[in-house]
C-alpha positions in Angstrom: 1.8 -12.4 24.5 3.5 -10.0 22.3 0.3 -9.7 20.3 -2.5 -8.9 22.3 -0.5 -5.9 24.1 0.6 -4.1 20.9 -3.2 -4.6 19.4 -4.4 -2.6 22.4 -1.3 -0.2 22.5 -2.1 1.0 19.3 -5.7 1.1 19.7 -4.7 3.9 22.1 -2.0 5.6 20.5 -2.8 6.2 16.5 -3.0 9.6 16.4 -6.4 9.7 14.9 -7.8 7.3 18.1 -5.5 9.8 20.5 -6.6 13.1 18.9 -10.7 12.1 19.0 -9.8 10.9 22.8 -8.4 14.2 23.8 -11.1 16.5 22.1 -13.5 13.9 23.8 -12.3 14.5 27.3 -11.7 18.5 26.5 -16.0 18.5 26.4 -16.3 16.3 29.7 -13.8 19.1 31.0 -15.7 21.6 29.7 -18.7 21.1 32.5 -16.2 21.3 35.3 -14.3 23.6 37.3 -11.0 22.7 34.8 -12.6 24.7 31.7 -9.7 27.0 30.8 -7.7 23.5 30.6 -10.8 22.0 28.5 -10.1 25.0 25.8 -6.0 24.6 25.2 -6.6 20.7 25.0 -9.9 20.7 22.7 -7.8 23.5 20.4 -4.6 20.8 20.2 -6.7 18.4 19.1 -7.9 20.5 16.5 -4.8 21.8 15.9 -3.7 17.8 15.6 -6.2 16.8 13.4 -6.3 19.2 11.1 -2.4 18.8 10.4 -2.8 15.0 10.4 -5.7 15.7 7.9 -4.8 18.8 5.5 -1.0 19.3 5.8 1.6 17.2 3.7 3.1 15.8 7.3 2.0 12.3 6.7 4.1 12.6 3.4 7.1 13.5 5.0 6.3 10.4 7.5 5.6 7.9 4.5 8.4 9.5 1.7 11.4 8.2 3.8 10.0 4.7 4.9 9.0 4.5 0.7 12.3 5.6 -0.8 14.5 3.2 1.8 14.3 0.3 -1.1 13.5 1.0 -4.3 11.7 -0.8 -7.1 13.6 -3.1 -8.7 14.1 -4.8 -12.1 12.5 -8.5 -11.4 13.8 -10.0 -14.7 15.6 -13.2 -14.6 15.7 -16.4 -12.8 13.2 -16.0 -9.7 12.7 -19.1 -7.7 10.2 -17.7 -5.6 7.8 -14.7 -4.5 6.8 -14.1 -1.1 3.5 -12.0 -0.5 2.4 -10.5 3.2 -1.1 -11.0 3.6 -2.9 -7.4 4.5 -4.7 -6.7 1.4 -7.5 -9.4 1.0 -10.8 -10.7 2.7 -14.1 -11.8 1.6 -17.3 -9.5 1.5 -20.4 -11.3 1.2 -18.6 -14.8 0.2 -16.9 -12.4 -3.0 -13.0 -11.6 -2.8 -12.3 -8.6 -2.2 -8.9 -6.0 -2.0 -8.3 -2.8 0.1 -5.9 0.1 -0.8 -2.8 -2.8 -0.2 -4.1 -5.0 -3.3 -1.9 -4.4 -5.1 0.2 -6.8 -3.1 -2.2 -9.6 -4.5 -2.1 -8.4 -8.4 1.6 -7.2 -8.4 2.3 -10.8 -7.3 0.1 -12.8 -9.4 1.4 -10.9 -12.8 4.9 -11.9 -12.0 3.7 -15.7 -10.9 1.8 -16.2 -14.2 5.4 -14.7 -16.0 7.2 -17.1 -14.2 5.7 -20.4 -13.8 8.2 -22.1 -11.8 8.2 -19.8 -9.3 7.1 -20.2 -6.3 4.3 -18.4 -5.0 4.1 -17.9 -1.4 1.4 -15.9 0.8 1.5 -15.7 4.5 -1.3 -14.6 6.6 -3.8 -15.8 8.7 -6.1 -14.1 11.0 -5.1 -10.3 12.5 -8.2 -9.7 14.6 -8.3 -9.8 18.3 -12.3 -9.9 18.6 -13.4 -12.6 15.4 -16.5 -11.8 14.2 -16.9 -14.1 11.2 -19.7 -15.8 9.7 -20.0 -19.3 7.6 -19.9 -17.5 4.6 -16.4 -16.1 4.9 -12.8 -17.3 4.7 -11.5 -18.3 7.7 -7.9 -16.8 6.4 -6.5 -14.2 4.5 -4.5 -17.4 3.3 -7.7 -18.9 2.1 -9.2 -15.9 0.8 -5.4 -15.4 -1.5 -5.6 -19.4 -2.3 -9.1 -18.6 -3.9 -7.7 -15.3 -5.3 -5.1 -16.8 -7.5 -6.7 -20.1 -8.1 -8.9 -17.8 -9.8 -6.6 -15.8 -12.0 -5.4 -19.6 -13.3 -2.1 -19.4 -11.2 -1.9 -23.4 -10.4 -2.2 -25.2 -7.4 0.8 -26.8 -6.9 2.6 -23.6 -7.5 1.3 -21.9 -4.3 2.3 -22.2 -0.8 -0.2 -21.1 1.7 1.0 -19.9 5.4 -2.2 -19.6 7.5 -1.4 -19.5 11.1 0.5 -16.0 11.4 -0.7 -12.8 12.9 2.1 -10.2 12.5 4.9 -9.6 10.6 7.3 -11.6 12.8 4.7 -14.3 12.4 5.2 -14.1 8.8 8.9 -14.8 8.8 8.9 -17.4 11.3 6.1 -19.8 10.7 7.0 -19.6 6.4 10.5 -20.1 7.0 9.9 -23.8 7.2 7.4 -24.1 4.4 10.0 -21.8 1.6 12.7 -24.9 2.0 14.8 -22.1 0.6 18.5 -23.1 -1.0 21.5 -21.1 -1.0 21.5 -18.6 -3.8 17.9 -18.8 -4.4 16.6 -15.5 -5.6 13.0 -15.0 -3.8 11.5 -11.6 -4.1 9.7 -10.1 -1.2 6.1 -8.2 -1.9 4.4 -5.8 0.4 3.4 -2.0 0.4 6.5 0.0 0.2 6.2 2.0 3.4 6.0 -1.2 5.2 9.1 -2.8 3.8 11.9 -1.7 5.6 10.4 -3.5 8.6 9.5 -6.4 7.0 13.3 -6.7 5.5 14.8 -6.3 8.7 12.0 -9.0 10.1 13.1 -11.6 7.4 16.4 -10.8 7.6 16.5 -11.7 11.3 14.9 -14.8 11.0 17.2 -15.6 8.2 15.2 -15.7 5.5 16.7 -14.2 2.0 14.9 -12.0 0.2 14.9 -9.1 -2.7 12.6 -6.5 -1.3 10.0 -5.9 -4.3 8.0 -2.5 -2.5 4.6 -2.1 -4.0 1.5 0.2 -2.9 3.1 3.7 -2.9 1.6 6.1 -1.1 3.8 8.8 -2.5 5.0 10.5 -5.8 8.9 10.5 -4.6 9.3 14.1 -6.1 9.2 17.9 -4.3 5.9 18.3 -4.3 4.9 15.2 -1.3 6.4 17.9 0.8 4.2 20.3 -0.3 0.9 18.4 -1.3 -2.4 18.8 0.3 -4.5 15.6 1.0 -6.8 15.0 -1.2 -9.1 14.1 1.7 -9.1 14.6 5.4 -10.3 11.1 5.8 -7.2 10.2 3.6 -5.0 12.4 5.7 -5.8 10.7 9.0 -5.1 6.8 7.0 -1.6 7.9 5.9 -0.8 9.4 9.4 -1.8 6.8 11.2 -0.1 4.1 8.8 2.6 6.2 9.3 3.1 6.3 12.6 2.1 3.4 13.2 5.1 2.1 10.8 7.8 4.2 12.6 6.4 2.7 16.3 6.8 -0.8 14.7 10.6 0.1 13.9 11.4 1.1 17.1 9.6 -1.2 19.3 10.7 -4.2 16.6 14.0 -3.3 16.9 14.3 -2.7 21.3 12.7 -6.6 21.5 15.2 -7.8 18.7 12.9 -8.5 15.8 14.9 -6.9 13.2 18.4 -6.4 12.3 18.1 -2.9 12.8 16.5 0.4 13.6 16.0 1.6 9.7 17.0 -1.7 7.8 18.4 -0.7 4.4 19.5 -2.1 1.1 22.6 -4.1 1.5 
């Protein structure tokens, strides 16, 4: 139930979706007798977009979700590695990665250094309208299986998860594959501005895990706050990751999926 309602929620609020909405119904207005109203809401969502576009803000949204765990040292004994799934699919029956991938390469470098790790990836199918055809995966589980078969990573040292849609479906449905013992060390891999989440998520379900943040979107010196996008395209992406990650927090935490509102290193 949970699913469906926050897919369509967030169709509706990302900024970008909101900001093209509003400029849309500012020219309906336009032809009516509510023009003077048409002009203040077609110039916020100018206004909107352009910060969302130009302007450092979606650095100062990703810079504290990024530095809230940071890198750490993943030498020594590592029984296992957990990857979210988010940053593979197939194109045309090839594997392919999106701007998360390295998710999927920061994860197989550490499995091929440590062979009797475990290697776990969770993910199944996001979408609420499927669209695919024979030629595809029917998983992002699938697609990673094929991924790291690939890279010579064997098959008896990866566990596939295939059925989840979120990140609370992550934790949940892998908890009973990772037949994790006390005092394991398993390291937990996914974009750094969507890890504090994800901690708080495992944590909950009582899963332990080292958070291993990959993907930055951010330098993590002075000049995030004062850096231009490189793109406006790019711009609107980080906002609306962004925002999108600080809605999760709170709406996570309110129905009791995390641990807390900004979960943190212990």
């Amino acid at each position: 139930m949970f699913f469906y309602p926050s897919k369509i929620f967030w169709f509706l609020a990302a900024p970008t979706n909101a900001l093209v909405l509003l400029g849309l119904l500012a020219a309906i207005l336009l032809f009516t007798r509510f023009v003077r109203s048409a002009r203040w809401l077609a110039l916020f969502a100018a206004c909107g977009l352009l910060a969302a576009g130009m302007s450092p803000l979606p650095l100062w949204l990703m810079r504290p979700l990024e530095d809230r765990f940071p890198k750490i040292d993943a030498a020594g004994d590592i029984a296992g590695i957990i990857v979210l799934g988010g940053a593979i699919g197939t194109t045309r029956s090839a594997t392919s990665l999106n701007d998360a991938g390295s998710r999927m390469t920061d994860s197989a470098v550490l499995a091929l250094r440590n062979p009797r790790a475990k290697l776990a990836f969770t993910g199944g199918d996001g979408s609420v309208i499927e669209e695919r055809d024979e030629s595809e995966a029917q998983t992002e589980a699938e697609a990673a299986r094929r991924f790291y078969l690939s890279l010579g990573i064997p098959a008896g040292q990866i566990i596939l998860e295939d059925q989840s849609r979120n990140t609370w479906e992550n934790a949940i449905f892998l908890k009973p594959l990772l037949q994790q013992k006390p005092g394991e060390r398993w390291l937990l891999i996914t974009s750094a501005w969507h890890m504090p989440r994800s901690v708080g998520i495992f944590r909950r379900a009582g899963i332990e895990i080292m958070p291993y943040p990959v993907d930055f979107t951010t330098r993590g010196t002075a000049r995030d706050y004062r850096q231009i996008n490189r793109s406006f395209s790019h711009g609107l992406m980080l906002t609306d990751l962004a925002v999108k990650e600080w809605i999760g927090l709170v709406v996570y935490r309110v129905v009791g999926y995390t641990d807390s509102l900004l979960p943190g290193p212990r």
